[in-house]
TIMARMAR-685511 format. One record per atom (N, C-alpha, C): x, y, z; atom name. Coordinates in nm, 3 decimals, always signed. Example, Ala and Ser with C-alpha at 12.3 -4.5 7.8 and 13.67 -1.06 7.14 Angstrom:
<recs>
+---------+---------+---------+-------+
|      xx |      yy |      zz | atome |
+---------+---------+---------+-------+
|  +1.319 |  -0.569 |  +0.780 |     N |
|  +1.230 |  -0.450 |  +0.780 |    CA |
|  +1.320 |  -0.330 |  +0.780 |     C |
|  +1.285 |  -0.225 |  +0.708 |     N |
|  +1.367 |  -0.106 |  +0.714 |    CA |
|  +1.290 |  +0.003 |  +0.787 |     C |
+---------+---------+---------+-------+
</recs>
This chain:
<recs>
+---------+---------+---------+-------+
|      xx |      yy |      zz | atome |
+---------+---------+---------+-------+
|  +0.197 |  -1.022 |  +1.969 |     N |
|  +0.147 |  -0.886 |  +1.962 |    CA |
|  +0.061 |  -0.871 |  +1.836 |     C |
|  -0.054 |  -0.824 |  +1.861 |     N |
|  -0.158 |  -0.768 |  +1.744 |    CA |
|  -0.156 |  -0.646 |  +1.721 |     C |
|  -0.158 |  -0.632 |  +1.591 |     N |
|  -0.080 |  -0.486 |  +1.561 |    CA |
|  -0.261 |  -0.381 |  +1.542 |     C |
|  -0.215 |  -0.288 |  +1.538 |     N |
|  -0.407 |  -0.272 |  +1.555 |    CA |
|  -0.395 |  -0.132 |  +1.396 |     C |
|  -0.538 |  -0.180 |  +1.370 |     N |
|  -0.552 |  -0.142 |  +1.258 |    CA |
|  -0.604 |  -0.017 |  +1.224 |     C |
|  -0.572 |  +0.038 |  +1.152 |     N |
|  -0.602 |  +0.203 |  +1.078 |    CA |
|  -0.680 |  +0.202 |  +0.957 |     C |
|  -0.676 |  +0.134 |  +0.855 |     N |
|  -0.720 |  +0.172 |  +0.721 |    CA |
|  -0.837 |  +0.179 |  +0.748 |     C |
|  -0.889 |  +0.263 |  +0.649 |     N |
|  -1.055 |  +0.302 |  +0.624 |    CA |
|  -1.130 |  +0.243 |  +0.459 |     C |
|  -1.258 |  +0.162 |  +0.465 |     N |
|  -1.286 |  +0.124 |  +0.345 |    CA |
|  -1.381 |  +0.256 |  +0.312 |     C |
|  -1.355 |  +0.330 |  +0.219 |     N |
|  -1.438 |  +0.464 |  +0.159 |    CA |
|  -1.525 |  +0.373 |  -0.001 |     C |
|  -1.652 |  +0.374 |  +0.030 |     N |
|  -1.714 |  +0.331 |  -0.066 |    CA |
|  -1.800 |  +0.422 |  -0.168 |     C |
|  -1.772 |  +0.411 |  -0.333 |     N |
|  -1.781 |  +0.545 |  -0.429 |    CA |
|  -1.939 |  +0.508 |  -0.460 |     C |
|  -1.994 |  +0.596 |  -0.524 |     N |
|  -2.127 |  +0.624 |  -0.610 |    CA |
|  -2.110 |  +0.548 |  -0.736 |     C |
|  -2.174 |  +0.465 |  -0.687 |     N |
|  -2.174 |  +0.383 |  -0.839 |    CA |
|  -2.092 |  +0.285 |  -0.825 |     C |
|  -2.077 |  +0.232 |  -0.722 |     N |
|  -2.057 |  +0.090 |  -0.680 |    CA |
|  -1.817 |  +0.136 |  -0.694 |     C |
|  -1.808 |  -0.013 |  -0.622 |     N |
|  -1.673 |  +0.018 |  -0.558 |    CA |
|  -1.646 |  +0.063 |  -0.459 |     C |
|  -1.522 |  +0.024 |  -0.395 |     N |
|  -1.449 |  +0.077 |  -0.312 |    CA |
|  -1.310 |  +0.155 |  -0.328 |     C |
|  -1.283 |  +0.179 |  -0.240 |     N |
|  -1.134 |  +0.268 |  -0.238 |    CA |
|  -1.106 |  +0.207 |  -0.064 |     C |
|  -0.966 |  +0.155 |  -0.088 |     N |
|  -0.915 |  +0.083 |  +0.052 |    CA |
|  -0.804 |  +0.199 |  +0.061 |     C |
|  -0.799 |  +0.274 |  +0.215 |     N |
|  -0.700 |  +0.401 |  +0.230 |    CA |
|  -0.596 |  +0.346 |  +0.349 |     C |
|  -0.488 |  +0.358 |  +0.358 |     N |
|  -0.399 |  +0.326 |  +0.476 |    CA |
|  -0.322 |  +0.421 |  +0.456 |     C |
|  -0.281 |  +0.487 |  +0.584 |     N |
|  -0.189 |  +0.574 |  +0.597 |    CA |
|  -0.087 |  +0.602 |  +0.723 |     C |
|  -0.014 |  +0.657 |  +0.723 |     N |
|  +0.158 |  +0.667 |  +0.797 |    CA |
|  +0.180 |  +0.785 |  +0.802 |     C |
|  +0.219 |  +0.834 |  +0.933 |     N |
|  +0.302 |  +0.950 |  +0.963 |    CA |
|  +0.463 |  +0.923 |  +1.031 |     C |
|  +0.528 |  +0.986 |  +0.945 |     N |
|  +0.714 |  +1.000 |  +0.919 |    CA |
|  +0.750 |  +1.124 |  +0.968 |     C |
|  +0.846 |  +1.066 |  +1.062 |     N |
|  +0.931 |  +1.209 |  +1.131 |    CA |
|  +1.032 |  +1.256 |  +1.006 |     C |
|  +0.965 |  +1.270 |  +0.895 |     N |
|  +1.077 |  +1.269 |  +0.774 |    CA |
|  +1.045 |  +1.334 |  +0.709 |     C |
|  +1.125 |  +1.454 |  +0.594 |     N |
|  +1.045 |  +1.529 |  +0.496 |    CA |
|  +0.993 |  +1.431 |  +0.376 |     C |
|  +0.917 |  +1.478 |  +0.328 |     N |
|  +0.879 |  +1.419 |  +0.172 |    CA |
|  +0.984 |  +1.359 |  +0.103 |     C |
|  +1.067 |  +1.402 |  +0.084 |     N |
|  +1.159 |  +1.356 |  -0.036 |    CA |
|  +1.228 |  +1.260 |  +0.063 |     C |
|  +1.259 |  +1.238 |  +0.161 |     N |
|  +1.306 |  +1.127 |  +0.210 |    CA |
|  +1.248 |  +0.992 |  +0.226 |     C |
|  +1.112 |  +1.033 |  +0.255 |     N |
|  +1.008 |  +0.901 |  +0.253 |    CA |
|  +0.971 |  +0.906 |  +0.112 |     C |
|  +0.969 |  +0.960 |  +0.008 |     N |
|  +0.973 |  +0.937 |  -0.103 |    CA |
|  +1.065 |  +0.822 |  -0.178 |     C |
|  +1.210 |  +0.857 |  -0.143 |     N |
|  +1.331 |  +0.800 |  -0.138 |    CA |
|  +1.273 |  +0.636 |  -0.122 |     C |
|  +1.237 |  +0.612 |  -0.021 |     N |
|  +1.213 |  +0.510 |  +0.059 |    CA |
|  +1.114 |  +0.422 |  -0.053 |     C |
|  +0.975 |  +0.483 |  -0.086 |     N |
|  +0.883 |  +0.409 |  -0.154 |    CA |
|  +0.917 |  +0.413 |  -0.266 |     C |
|  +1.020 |  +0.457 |  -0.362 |     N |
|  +1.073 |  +0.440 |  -0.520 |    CA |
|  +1.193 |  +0.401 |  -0.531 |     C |
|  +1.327 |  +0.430 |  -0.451 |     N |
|  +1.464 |  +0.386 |  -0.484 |    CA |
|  +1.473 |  +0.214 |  -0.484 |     C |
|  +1.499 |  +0.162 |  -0.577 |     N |
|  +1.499 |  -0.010 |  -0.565 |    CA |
|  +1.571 |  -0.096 |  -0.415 |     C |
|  +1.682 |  -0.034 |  -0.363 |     N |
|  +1.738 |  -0.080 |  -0.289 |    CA |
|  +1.632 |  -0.082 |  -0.166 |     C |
|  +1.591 |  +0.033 |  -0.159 |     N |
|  +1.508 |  +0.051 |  -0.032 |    CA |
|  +1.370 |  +0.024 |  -0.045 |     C |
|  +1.322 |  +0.012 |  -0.179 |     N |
|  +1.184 |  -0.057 |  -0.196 |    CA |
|  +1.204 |  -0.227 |  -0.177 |     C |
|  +1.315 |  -0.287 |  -0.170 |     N |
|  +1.322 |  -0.448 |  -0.152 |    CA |
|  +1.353 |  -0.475 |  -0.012 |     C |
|  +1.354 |  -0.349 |  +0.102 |     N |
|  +1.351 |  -0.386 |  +0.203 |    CA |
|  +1.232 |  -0.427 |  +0.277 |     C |
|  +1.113 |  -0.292 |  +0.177 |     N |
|  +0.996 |  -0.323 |  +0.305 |    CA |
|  +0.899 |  -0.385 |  +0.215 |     C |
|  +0.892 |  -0.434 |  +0.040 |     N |
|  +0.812 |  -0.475 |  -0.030 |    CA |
|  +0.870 |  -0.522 |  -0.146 |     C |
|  +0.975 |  -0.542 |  -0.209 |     N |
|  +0.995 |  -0.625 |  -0.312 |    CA |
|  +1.094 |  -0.545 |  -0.391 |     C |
|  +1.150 |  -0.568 |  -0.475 |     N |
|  +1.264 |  -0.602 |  -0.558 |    CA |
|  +1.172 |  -0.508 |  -0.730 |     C |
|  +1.231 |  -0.435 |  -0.790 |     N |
|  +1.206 |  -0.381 |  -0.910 |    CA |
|  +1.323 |  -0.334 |  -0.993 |     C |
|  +1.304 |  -0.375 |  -1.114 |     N |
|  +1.396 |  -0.343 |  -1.184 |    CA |
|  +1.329 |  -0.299 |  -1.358 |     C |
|  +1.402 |  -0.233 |  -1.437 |     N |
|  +1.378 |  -0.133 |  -1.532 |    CA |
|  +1.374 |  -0.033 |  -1.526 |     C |
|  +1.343 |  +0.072 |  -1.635 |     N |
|  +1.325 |  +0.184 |  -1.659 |    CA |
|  +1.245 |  +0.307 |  -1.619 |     C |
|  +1.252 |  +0.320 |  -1.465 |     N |
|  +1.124 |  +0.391 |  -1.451 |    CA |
|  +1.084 |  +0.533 |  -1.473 |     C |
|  +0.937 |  +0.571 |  -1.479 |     N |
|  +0.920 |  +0.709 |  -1.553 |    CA |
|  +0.795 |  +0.713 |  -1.579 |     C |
|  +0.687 |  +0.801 |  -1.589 |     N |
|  +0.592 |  +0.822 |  -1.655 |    CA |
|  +0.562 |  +0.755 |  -1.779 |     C |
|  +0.438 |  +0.633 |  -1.774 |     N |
|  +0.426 |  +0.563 |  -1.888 |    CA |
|  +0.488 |  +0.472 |  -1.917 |     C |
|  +0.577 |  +0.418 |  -1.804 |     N |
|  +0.668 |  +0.337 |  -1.827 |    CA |
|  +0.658 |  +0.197 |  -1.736 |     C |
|  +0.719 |  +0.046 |  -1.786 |     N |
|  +0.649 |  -0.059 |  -1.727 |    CA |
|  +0.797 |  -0.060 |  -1.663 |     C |
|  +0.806 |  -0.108 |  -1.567 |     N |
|  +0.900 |  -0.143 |  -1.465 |    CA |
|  +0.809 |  -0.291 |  -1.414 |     C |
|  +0.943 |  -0.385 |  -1.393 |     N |
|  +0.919 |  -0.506 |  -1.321 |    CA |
|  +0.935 |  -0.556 |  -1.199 |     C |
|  +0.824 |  -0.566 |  -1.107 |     N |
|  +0.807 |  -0.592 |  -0.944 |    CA |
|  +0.818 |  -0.717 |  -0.957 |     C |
|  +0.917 |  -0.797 |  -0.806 |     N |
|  +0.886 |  -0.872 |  -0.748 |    CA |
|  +0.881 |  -0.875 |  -0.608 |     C |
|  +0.764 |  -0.942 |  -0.542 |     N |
|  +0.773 |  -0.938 |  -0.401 |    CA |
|  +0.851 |  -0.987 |  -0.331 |     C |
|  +0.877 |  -0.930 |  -0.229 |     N |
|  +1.010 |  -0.996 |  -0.150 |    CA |
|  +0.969 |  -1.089 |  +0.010 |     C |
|  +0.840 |  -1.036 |  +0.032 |     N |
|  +0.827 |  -1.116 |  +0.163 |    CA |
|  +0.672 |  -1.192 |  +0.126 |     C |
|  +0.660 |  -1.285 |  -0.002 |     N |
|  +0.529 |  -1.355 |  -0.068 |    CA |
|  +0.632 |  -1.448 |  -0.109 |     C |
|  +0.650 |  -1.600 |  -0.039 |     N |
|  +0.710 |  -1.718 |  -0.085 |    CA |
|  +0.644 |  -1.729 |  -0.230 |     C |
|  +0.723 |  -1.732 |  -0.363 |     N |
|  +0.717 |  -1.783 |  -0.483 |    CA |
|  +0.677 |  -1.688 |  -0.583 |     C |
|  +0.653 |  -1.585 |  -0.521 |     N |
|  +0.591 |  -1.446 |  -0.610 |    CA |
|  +0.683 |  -1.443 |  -0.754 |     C |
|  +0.601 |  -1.462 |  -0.853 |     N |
|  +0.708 |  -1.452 |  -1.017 |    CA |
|  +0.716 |  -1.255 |  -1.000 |     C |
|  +0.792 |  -1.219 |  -1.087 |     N |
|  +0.820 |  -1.066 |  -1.179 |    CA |
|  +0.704 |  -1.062 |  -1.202 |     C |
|  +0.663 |  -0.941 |  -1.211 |     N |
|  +0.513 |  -0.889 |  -1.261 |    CA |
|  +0.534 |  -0.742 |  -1.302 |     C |
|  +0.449 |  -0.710 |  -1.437 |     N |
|  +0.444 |  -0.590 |  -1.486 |    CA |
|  +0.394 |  -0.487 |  -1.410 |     C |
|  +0.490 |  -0.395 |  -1.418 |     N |
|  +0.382 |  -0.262 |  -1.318 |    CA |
|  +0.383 |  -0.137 |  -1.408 |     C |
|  +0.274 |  -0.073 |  -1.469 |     N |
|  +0.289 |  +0.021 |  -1.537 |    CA |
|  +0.228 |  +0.164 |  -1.459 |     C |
|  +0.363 |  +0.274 |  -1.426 |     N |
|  +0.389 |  +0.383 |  -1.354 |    CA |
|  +0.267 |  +0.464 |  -1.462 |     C |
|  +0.178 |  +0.541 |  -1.402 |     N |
|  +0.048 |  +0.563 |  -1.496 |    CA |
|  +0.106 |  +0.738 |  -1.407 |     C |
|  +0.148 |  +0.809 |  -1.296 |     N |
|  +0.147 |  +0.865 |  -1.211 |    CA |
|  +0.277 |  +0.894 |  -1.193 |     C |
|  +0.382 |  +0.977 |  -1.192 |     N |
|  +0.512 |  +0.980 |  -1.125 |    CA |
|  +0.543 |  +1.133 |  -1.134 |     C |
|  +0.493 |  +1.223 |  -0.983 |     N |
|  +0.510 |  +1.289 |  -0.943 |    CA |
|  +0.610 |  +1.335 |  -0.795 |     C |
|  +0.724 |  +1.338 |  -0.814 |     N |
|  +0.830 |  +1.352 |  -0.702 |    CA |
|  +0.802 |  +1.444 |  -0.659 |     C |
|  +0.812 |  +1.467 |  -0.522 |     N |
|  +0.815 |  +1.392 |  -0.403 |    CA |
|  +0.677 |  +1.361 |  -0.369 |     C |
|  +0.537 |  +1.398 |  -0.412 |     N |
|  +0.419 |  +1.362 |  -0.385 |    CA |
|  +0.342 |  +1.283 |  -0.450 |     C |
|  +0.315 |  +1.190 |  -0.538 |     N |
|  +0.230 |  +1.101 |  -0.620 |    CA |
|  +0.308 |  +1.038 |  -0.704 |     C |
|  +0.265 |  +0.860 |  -0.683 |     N |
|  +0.291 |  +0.754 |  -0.787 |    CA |
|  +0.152 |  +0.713 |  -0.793 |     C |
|  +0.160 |  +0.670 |  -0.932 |     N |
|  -0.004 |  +0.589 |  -0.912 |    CA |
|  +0.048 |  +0.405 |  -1.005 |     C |
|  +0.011 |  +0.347 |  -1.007 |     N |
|  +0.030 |  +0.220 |  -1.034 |    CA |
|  -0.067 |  +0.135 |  -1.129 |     C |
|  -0.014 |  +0.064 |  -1.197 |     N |
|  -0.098 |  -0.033 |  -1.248 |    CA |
|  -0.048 |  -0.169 |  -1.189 |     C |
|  -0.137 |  -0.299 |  -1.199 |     N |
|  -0.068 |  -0.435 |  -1.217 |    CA |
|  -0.137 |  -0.551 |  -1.215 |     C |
|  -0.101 |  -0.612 |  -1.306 |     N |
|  -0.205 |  -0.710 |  -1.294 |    CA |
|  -0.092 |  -0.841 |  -1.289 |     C |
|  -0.146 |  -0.937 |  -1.161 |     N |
|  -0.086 |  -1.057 |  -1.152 |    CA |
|  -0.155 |  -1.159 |  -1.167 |     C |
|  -0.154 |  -1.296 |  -1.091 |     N |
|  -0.230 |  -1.421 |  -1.107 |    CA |
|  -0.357 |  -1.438 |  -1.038 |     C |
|  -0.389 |  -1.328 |  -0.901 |     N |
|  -0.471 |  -1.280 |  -0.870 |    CA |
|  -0.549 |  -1.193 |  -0.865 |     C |
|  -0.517 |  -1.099 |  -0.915 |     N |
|  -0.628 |  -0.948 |  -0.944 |    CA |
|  -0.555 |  -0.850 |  -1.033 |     C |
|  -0.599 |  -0.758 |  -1.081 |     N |
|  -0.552 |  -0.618 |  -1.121 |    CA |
|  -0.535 |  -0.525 |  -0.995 |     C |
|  -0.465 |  -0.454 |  -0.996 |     N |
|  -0.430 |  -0.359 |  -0.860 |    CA |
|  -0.360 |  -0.235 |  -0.944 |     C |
|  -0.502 |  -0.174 |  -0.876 |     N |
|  -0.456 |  +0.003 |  -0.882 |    CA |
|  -0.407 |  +0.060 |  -0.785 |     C |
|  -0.341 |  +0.113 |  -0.764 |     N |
|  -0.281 |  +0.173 |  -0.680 |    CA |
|  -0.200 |  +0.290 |  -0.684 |     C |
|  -0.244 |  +0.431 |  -0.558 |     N |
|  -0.175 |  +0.590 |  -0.573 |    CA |
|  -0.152 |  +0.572 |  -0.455 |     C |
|  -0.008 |  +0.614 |  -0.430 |     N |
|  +0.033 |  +0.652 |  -0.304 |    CA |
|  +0.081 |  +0.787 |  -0.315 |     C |
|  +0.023 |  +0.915 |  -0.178 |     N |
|  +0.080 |  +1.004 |  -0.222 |    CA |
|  +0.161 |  +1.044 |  -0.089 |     C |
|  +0.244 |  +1.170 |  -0.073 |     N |
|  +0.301 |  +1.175 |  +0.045 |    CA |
|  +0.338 |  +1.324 |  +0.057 |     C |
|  +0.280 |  +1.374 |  +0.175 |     N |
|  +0.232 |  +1.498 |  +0.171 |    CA |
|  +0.263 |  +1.579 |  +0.276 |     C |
|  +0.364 |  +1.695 |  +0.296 |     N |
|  +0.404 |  +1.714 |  +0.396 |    CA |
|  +0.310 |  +1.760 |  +0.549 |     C |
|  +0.377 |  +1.754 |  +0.648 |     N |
|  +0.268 |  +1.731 |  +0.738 |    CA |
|  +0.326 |  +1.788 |  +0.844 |     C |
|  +0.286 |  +1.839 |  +0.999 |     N |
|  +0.360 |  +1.880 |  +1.107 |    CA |
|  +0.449 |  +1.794 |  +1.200 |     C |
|  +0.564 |  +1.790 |  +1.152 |     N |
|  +0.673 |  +1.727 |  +1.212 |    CA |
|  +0.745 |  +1.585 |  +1.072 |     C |
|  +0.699 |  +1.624 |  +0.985 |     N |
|  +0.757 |  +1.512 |  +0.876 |    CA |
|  +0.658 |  +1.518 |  +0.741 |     C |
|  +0.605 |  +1.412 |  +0.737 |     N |
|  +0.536 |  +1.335 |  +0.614 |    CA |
|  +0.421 |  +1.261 |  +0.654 |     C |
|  +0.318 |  +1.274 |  +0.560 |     N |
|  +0.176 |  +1.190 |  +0.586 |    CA |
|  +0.147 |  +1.080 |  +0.473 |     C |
|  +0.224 |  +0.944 |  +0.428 |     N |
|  +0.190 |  +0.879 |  +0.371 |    CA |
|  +0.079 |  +0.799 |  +0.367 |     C |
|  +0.016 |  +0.814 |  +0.181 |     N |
|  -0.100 |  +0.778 |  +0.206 |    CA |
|  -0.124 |  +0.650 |  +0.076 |     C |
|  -0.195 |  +0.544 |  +0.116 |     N |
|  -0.172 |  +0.461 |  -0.022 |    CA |
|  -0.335 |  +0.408 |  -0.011 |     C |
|  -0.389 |  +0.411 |  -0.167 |     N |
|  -0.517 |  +0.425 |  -0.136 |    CA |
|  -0.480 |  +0.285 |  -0.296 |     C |
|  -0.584 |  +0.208 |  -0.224 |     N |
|  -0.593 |  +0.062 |  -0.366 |    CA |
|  -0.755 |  +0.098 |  -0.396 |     C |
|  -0.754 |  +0.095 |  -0.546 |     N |
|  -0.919 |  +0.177 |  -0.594 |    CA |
|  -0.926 |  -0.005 |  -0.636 |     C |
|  -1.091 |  -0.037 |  -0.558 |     N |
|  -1.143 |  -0.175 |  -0.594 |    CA |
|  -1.241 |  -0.151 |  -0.681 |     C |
|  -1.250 |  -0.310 |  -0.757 |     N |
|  -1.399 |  -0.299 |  -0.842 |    CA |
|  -1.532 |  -0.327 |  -0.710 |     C |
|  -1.527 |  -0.321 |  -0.631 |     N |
|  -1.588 |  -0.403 |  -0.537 |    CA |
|  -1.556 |  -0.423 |  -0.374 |     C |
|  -1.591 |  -0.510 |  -0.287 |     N |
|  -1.587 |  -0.494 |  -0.133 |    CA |
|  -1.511 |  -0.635 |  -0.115 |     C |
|  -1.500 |  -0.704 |  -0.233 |     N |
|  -1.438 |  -0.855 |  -0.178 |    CA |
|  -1.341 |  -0.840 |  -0.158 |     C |
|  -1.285 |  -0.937 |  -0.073 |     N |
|  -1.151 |  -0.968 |  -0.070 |    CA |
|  -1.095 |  -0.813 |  +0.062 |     C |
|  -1.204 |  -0.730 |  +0.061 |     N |
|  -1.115 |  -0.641 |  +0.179 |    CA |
|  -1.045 |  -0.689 |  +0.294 |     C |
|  -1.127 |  -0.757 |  +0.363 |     N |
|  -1.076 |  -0.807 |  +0.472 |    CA |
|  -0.942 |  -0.875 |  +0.477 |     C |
|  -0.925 |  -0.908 |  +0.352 |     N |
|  -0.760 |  -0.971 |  +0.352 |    CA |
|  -0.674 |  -0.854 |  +0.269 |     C |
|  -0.705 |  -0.808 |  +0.166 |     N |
|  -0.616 |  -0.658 |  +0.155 |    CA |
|  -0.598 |  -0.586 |  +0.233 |     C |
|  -0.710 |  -0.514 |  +0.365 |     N |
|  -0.669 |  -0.457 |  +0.441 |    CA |
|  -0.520 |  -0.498 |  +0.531 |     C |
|  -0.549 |  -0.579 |  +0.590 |     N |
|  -0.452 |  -0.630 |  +0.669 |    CA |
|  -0.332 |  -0.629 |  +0.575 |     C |
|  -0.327 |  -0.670 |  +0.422 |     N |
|  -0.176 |  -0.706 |  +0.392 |    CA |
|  -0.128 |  -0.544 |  +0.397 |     C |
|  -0.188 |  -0.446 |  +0.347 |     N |
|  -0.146 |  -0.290 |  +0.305 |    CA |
|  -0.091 |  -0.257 |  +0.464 |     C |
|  -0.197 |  -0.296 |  +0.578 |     N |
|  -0.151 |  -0.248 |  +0.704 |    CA |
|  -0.009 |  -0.294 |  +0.714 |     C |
|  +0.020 |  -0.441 |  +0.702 |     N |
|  +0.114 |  -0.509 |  +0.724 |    CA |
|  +0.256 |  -0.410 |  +0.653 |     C |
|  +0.256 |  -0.392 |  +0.505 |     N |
|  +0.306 |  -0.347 |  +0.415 |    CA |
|  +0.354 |  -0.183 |  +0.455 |     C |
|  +0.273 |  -0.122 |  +0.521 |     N |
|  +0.308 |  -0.021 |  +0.553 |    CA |
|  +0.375 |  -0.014 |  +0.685 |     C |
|  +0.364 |  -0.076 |  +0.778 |     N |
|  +0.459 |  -0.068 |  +0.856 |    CA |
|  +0.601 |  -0.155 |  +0.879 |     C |
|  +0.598 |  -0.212 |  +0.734 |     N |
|  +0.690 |  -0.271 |  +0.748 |    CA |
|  +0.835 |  -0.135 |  +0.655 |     C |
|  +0.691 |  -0.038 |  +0.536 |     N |
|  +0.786 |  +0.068 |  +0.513 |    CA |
|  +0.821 |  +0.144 |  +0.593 |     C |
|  +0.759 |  +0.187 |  +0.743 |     N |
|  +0.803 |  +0.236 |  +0.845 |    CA |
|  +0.928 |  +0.148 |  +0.926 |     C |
|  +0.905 |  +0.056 |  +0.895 |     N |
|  +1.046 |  +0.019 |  +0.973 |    CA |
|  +1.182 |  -0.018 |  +0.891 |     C |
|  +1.148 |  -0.004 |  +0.790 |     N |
|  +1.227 |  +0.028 |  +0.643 |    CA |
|  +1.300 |  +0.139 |  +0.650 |     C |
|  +1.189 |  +0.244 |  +0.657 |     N |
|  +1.226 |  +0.413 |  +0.642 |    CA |
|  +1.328 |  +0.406 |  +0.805 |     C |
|  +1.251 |  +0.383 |  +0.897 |     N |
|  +1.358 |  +0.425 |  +1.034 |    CA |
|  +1.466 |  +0.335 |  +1.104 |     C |
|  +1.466 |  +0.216 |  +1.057 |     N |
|  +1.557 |  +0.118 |  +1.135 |    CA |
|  +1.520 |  +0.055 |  +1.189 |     C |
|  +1.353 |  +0.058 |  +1.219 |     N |
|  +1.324 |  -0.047 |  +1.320 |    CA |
|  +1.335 |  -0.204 |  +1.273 |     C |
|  +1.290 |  -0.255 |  +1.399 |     N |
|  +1.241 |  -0.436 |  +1.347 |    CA |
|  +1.122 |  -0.417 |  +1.260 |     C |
|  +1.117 |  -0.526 |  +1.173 |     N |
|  +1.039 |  -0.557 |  +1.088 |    CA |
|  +0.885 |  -0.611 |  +1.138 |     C |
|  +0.755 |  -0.605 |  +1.110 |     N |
|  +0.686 |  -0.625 |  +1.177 |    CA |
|  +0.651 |  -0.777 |  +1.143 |     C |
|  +0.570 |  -0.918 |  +1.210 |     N |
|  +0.488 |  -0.985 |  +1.158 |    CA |
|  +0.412 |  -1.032 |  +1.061 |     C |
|  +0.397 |  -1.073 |  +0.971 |     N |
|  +0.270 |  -1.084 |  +0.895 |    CA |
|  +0.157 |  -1.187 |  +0.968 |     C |
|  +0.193 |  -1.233 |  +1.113 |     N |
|  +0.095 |  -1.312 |  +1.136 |    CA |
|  +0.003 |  -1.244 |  +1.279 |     C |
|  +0.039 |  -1.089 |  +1.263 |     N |
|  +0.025 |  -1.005 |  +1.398 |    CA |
|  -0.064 |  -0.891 |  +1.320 |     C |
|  -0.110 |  -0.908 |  +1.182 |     N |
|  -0.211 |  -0.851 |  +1.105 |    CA |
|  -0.320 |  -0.929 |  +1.053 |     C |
|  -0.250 |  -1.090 |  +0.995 |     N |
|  -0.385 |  -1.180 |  +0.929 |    CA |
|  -0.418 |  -1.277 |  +0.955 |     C |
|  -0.529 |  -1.311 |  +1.051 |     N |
|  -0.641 |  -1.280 |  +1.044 |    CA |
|  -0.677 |  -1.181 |  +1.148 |     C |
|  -0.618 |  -1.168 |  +1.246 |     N |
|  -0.642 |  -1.057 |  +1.331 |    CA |
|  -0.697 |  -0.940 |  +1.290 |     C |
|  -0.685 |  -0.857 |  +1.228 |     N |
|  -0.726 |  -0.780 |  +1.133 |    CA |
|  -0.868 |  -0.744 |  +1.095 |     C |
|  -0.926 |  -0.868 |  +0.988 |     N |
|  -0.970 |  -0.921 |  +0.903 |    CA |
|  -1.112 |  -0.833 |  +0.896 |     C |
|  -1.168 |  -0.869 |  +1.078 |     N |
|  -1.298 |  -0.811 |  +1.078 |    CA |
|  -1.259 |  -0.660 |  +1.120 |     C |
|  -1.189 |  -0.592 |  +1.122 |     N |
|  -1.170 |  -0.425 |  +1.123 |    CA |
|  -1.220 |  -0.396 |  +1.005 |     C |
|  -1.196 |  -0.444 |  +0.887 |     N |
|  -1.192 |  -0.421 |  +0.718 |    CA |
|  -1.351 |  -0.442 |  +0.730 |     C |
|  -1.383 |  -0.579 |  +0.736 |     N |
|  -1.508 |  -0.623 |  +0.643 |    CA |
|  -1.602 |  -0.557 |  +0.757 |     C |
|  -1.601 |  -0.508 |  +0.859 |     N |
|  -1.720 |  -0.455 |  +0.977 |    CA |
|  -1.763 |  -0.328 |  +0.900 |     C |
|  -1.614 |  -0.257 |  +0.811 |     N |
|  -1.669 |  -0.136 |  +0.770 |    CA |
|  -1.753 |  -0.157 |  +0.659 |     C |
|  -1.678 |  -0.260 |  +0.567 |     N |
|  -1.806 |  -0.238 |  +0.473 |    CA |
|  -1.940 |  -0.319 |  +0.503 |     C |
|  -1.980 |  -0.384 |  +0.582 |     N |
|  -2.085 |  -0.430 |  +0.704 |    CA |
|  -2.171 |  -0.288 |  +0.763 |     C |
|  -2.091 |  -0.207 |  +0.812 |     N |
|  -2.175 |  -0.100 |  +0.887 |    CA |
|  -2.225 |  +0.017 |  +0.731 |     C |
|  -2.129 |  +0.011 |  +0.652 |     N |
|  -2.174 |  +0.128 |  +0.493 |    CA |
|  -2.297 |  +0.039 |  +0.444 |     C |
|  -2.277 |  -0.104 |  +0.479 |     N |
|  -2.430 |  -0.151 |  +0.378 |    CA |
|  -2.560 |  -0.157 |  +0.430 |     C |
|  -2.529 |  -0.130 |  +0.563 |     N |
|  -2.676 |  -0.110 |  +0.648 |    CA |
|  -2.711 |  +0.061 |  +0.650 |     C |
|  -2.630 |  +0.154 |  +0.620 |     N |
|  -2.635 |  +0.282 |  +0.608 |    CA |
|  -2.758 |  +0.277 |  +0.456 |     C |
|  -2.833 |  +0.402 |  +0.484 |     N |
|  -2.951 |  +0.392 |  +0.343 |    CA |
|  -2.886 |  +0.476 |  +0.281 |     C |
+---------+---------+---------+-------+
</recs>
């Protein structure tokens, strides 16, 4: 099964991107909130954290479904309950910004996680992992089965890079 893709690449003035994926939860805010910050339930659908968390404060991620992933610094730049985290992090491959916000909506919650790029590279494979990532917090948040990671990448790949393909032929 190929899981089919949602995110949108939104490209800024003055070069960059912004990669957006988003989720709708039969759940209020503070429950899917629950879900994307409490440690127990953040190592179900994305990794393992531990420290002090809070505004301004570094807390330590590790991924849970990336064979060999070390601890990595994440500094909480954003920590607004039940609607906005924003993220810092830099690992062995990139810096990653990242705001997820979550916003109530008709019949639950509208989670939204937007990664701000220097640039268009590498979309085609971020897209797919965030898709992947997010429905794996949907099946986190509700009980379901867990999804694939091989039913997003490469399958995926050209949903991402077509968009920023069709924005660069736009004048």
């Amino acid at each position: 099964m190929t899981a089919e893709p949602t995110g949108r690449v939104e490209l800024r003035a003055g070069g960059g991107c912004d990669l957006v994926v988003q989720r709708s939860l039969a759940s209020p805010p503070e429950e899917v909130w629950a879900t994307l910050t409490e440690p127990d339930r953040t190592a179900r659908w994305f990794g393992m954290w531990k420290g002090e968390p809070g505004e301004g404060r570094t807390v330590h991620l590790r991924s849970g479904f990336e064979e060999g992933t070390p601890w990595n610094d994440v500094l909480i730049r954003v920590c607004r309950p039940p609607a906005r985290l924003e993220v810092s992090m830099t690992d062995d491959a990139a810096s990653w910004e990242l705001a997820v916000t979550v916003a109530a909506a008709p019949g639950g919650a509208l989670l939204t996680l937007t990664q701000r790029l220097p640039d268009t590279a590498g979309v085609a494979d971020l897209g797919p992992g965030w898709e992947y990532y997010l429905d794996m917090f949907v099946a986190a948040h509700t009980g379901a089965a867990p999804p694939s990671f091989d039913d997003y990448h490469p399958a995926q790949s050209a949903w991402f890079s077509d968009q920023v393909d069709r924005s660069a032929d736009m004048p």
